[in-house]
C-alpha positions in Angstrom: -27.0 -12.9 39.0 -27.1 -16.9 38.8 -23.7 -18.0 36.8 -24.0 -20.1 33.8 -22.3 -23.5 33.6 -18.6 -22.9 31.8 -20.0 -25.4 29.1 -23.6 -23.9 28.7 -22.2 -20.4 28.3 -20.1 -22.0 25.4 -22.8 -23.4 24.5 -24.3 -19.8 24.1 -21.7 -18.3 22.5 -21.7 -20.8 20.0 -25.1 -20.1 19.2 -25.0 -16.6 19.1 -25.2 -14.4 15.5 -22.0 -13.2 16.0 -19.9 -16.6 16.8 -22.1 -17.7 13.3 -21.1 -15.1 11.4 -18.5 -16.0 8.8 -15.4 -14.0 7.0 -15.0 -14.8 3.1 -11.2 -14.6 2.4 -11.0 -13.3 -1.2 -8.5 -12.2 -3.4 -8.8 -9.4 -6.4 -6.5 -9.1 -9.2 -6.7 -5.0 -8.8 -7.9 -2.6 -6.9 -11.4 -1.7 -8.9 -12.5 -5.2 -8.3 -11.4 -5.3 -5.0 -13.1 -2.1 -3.9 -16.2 -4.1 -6.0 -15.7 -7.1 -3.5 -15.9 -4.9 -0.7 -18.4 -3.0 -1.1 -20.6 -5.8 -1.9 -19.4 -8.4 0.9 -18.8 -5.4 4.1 -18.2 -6.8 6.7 -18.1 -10.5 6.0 -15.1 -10.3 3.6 -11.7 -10.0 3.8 -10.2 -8.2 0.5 -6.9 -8.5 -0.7 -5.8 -6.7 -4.0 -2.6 -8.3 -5.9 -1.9 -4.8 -8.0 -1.8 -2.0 -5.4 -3.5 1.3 -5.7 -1.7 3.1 -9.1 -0.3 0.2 -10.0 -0.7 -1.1 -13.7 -2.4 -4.5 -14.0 -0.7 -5.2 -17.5 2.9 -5.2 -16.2 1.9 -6.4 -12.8 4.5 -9.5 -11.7 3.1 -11.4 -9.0 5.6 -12.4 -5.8 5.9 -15.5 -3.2 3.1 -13.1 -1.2 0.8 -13.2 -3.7 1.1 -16.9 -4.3 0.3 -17.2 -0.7 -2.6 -15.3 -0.7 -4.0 -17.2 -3.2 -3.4 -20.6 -1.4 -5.6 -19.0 1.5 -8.4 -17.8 0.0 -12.1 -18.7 -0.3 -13.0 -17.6 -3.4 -10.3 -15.1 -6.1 -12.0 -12.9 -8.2 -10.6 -11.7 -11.5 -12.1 -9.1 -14.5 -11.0 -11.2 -17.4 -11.3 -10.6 -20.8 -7.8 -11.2 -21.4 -6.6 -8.6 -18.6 -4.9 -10.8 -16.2 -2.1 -12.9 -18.1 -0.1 -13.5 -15.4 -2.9 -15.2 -13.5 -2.9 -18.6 -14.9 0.8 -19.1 -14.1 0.3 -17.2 -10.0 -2.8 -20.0 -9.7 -0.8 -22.6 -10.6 2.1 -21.7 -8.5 0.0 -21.4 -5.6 -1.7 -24.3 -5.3 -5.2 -23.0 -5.2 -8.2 -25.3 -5.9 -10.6 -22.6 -5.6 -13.4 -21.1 -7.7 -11.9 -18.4 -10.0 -14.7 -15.5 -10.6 -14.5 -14.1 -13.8 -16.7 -11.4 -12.8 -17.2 -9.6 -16.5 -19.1 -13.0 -17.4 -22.2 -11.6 -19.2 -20.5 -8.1 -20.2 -21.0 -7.1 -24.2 -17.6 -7.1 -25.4 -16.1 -4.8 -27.5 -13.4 -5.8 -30.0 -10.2 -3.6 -30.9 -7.0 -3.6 -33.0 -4.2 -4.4 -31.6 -0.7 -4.9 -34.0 -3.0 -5.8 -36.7 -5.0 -8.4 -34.6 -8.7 -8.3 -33.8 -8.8 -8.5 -29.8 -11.4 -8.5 -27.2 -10.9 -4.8 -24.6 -10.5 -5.9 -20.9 -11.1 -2.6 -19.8 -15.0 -3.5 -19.4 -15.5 -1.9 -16.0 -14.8 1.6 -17.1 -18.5 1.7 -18.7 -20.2 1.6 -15.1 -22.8 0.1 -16.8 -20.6 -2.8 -16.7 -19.8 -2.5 -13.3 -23.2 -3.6 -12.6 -22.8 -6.6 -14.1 -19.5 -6.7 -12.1 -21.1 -6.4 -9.0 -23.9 -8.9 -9.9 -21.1 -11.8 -10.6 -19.5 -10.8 -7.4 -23.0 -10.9 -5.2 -23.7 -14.2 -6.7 -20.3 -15.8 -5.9 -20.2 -14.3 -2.5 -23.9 -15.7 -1.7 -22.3 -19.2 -2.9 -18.9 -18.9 -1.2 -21.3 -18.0 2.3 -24.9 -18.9 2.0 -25.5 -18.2 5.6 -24.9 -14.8 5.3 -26.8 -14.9 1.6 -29.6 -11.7 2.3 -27.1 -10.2 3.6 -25.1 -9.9 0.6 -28.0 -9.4 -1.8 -29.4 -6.4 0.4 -25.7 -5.1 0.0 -25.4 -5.9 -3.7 -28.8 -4.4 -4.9 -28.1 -1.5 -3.0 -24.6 -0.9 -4.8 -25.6 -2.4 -8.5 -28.8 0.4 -8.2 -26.2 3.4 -7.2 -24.0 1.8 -10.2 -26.9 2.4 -12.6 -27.6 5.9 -11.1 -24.5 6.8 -11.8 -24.8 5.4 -15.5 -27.4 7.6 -16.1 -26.1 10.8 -14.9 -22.7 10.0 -16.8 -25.2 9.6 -20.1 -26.7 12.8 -19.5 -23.4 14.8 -18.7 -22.2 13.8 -21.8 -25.5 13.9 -23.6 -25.4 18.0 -22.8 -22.0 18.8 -24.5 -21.6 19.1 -28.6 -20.5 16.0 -29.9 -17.5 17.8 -31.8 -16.0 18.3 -28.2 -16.1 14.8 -27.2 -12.6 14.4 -27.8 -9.8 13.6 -26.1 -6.3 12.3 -25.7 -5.1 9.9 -23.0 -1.7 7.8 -21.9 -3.3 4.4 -24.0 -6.3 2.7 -25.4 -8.3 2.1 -21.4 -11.4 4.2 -22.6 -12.9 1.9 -25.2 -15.9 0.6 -23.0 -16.3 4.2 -21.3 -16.4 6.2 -24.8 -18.9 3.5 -26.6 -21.4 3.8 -23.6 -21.2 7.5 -22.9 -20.6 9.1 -26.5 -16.5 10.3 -25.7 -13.9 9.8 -28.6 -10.9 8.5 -26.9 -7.4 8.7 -28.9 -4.3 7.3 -27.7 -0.5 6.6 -28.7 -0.7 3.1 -27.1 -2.7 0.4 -27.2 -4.8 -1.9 -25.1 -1.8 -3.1 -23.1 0.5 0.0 -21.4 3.4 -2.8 -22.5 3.1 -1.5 -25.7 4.9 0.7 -27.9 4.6 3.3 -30.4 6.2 3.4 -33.6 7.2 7.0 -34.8 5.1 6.3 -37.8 2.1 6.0 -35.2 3.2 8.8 -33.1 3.2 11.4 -36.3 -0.4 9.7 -37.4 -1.9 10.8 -34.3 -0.4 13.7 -34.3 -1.9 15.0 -37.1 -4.8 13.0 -36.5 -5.3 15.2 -33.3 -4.7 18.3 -35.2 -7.3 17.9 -37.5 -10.0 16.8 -35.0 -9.3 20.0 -33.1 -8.6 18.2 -29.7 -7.1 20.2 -27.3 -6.9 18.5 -24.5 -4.9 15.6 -22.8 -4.8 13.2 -19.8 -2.3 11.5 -18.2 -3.6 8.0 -16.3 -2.4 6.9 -12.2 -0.6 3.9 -13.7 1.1 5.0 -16.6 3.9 6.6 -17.5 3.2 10.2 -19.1 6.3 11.3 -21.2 4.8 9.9 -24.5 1.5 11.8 -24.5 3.1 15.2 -22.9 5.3 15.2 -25.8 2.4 14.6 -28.5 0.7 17.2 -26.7 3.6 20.1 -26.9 3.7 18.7 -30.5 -0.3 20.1 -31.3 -0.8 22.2 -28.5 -2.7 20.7 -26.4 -3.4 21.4 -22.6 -3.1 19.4 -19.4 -6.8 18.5 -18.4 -5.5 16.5 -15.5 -5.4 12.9 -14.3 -7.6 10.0 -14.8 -8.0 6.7 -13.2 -8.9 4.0 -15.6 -7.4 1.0 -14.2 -6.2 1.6 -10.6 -7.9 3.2 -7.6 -5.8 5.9 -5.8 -4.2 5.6 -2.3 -7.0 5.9 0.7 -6.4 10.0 1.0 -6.9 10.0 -2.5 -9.3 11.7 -5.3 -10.1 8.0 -6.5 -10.0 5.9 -3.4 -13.3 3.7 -4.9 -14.4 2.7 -7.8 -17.3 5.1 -7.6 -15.3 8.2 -6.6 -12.7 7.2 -9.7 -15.6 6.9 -11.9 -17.4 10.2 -11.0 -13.5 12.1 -10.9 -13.2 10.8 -14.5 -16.5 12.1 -15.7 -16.2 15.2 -14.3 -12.7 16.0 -15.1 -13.1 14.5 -19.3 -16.7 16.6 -18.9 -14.9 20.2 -17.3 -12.6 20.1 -20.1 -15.0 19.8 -23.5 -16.8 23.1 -21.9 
């Protein structure tokens, strides 16, 4: 077999699909957008989450790593919506000149008290309806970030945002099936807003949007008695969050352990929420098993 030239089979190389191809670096304030990112870009992103799996994005405090990261990367992606506070300062810090996606742009917000205040929830996402939307702003950035390697992320994105809306649907219809006097329940703090409004689920908690805050004892005896009126009988602790407070309103009405839910963190790999999908379908399931 005749040899080619060392300069023509560079040449080649060069030329081929695979020399073309190109590797977004991004970066992800947590780990649902990240698994969002990557699912969307395969194989031609790079994804690096700043919170880790079960962390908790509010209390989240960025470190020299993460301001390197930043300083790297093609495009960062963020939710939003008030949920990132500490990302202003770990931009500045690092230097980055980049395009900052705020990937819930075009979401229908829902507003929320918060110590007397009228706020926006930054919990969008956990309404997968939303996480369409999501995955739409990420497609988009991604096709801008790489336009080479554009029909390649819309294939990918279309074929995600359609299972997003699947999964919409059957979450409406779960929900749709049990008495709406059972669609109560209690969790760790105020994450559910977006996910109760879309799927028909009254969500009560001691804490609000922020798992920084604190609850008065006033507050505490409210919901207390607030949860013994309704009836609701069950409770969930949440991956990121501490669980003391709501096991001791629980023993204080009687309600039962109905497991753990996964509204703002993904779990480890070998866990039961190692996606955004799998955490979405866990939570449904598990909120759904225990209203029957």
């Amino acid at each position: 077999m005749k040899k080619l030239p060392i300069a023509l089979a560079l040449t080649a190389l060069m030329a081929s699909p695979l020399a073309l191809a190109k590797t977004v670096e991004t970066v992800a304030s947590f780990t649902v957008l990240a698994d969002i990112v990557k699912q969307v870009g395969g194989e031609h992103v790079e994804v690096k989450s700043l919170v880790g799996p079960n962390g908790d994005p509010h209390s989240f405090e960025p470190t020299p790593q993460d301001s390197q990261a930043l300083s790297k990367a093609d495009v960062v992606f963020v939710s939003g919506l008030g949920m990132e506070g500490w990302m202003d300062r770990l931009v500045q810090a690092s230097g980055y000149k980049g395009n900052v996606v705020i990937t819930s742009e075009g979401v229908d917000t829902r507003k929320m008290e918060e110590d007397g205040k009228t706020i926006t929830d930054p919990h969008a996402w956990n309404s997968i309806h939303n996480g369409a939307i999501y995955a739409s702003n990420v497609m988009n950035a991604l096709i801008a970030a790489d336009p080479q390697d554009a029909e390649y992320f819309r294939q990918r994105g279309t074929a995600y945002i359609s299972q997003l809306n699947q999964l919409d649907s059957w979450a409406q219809k779960t929900f749709s099936a049990i008495p709406a006097a059972k669609r109560k329940i209690l969790t760790s703090h105020d994450a559910f807003g977006y996910f109760g409004q879309r799927y028909g689920v009254q969500f009560l908690a001691p804490v609000g949007f922020s798992t920084e805050s604190e609850a008065s004892a006033s507050d505490v005896a409210a919901l207390i008695k607030q949860l013994k009126a309704g009836k609701i009988h069950t409770y969930f602790i949440e991956n990121q969050t501490d669980p003391r407070l709501v096991e001791q309103i629980a023993s204080a009405t009687g309600a039962q352990p109905g497991g753990e839910l996964y509204p703002e963190a993904l779990s480890e790999k070998d866990g039961p929420a190692a996606s955004y999908v799998t955490a979405f379908k866990h939570n449904v399931e598990s909120i759904a098993a225990s209203m029957k």
